[in-house]
C-alpha positions in Angstrom: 12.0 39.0 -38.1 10.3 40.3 -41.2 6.4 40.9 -41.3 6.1 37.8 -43.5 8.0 35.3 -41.0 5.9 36.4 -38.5 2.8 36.5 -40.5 3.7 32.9 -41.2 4.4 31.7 -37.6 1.4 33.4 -36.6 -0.8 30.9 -39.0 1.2 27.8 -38.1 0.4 28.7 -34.5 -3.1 29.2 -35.5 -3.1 26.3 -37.0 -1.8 23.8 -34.6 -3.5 25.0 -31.8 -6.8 24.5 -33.5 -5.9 20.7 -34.3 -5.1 20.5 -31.0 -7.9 22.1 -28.8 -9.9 19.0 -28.4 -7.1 17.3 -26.6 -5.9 20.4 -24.7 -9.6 20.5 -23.5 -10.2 16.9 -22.6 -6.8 17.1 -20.9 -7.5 20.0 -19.0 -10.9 18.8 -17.7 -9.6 14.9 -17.0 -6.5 16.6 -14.9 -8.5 19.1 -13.3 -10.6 15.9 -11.9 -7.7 14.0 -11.2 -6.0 16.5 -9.0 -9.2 15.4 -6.9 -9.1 12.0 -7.8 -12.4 12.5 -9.2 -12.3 9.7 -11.8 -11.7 7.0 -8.8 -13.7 5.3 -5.9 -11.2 7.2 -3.4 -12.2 10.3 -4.8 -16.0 9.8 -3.7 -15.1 8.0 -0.3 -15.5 4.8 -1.7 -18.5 5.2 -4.3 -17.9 4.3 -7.8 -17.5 7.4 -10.1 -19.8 8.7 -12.4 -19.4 6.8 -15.8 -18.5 10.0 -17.4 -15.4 10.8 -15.0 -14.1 7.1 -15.1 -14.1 7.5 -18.7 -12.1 10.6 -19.1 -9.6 9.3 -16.2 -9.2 5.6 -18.4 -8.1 7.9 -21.0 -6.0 10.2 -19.3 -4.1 8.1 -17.3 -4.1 5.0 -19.8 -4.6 6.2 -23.3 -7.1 3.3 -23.7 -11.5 3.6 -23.0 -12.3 1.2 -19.9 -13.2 -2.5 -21.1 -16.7 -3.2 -19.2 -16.1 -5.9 -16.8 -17.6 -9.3 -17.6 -19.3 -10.3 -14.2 -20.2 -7.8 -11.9 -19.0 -10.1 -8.3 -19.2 -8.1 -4.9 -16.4 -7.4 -3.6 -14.7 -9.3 -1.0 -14.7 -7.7 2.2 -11.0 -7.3 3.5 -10.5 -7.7 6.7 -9.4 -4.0 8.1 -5.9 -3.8 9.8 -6.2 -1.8 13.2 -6.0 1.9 12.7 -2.5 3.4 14.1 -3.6 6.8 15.1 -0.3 8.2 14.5 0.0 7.3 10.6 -4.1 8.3 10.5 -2.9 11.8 11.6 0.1 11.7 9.3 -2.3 11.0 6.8 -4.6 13.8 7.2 -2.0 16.3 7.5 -0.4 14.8 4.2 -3.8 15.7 2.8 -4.5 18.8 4.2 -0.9 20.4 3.0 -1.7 19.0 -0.5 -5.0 20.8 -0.8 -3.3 24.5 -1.6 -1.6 22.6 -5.0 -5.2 20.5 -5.9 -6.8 24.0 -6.1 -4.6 25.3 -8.0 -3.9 22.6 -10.6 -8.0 22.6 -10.8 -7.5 26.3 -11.5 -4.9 25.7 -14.1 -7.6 23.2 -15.6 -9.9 25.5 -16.0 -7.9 28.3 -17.0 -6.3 26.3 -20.0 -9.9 25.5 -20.8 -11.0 29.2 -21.1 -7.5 29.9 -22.8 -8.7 27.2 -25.3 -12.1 28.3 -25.9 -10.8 31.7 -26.6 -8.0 30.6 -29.1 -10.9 29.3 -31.3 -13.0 31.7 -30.8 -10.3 34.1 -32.4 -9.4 31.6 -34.7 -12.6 30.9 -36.3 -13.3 34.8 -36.4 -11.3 35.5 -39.0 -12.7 34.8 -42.3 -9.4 34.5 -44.0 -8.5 31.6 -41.9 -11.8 30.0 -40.6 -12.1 27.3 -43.4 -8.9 25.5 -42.6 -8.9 26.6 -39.1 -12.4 24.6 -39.0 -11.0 21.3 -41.2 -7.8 21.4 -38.7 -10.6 21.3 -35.9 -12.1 18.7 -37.4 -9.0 16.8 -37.7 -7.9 17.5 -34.5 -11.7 15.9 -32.9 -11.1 13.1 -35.5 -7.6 12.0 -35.2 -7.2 11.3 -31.3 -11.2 9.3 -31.8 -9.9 7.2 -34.3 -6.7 6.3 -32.6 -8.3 5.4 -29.0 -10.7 3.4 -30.9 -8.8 2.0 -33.3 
């Protein structure tokens, strides 16, 4: 390719990864959590979230922000099943093999964070591009907000 094709797919790829590097981050964090199941009761043995972590997991998962519930009831106890030993043990070792790919998914998270971070720090270094590369930033914050809460 000449230096003007590339020139020019460098600045589109400057471009589009600024309009998207709120949604790459937000993605990143939510899935880095999920791996853990962070966002849900299960991931706390049985303690509801933090607000903050249900939020991001609503979105994530359901593209939508958690609707508050209208009556806060206590929950109905359920009446526990006896424990088979045998599936409890299957269980745990189900959980204990998965634990190598969690960590490393929550690396991936946080590595695609810093990747991200990094892109727009170079981005919005260069005078020559910073103006749109801040507008397409500001797009890309604005665009996903008004669509979740539209």
């Amino acid at each position: 390719m000449n230096a003007q094709t590339m020139r020019r797919i460098r600045q589109l790829h400057l471009y589009i990864g600024v309009f998207f590097l709120p949604a790459i981050l937000f993605f990143a964090i939510s899935g880095g959590l999920q791996a853990f199941r962070l966002q849900q009761a299960s991931g706390w043995d049985g303690a509801p979230p933090p607000a903050w972590m249900a939020w991001m997991g609503s979105v994530h998962i359901d593209q939508t922000v958690p609707h508050a519930e209208p009556s806060k009831q206590p929950p109905v106890a359920k009446a526990k099943a006896p424990v088979d030993p045998v599936k409890e043990a299957e269980r745990a070792a189900r959980k204990r093999a998965a634990l190598p790919m969690k960590i490393f998914i929550a690396v991936l998270a946080a590595a695609l964070a810093l990747s991200a971070l990094l892109g727009a720090a170079i981005a919005l270094n260069s005078r020559a591009t910073r103006r749109t590369a801040v507008l397409m930033l500001v797009a890309g914050t604005a665009v996903p907000l008004v669509l979740l809460l539209a």
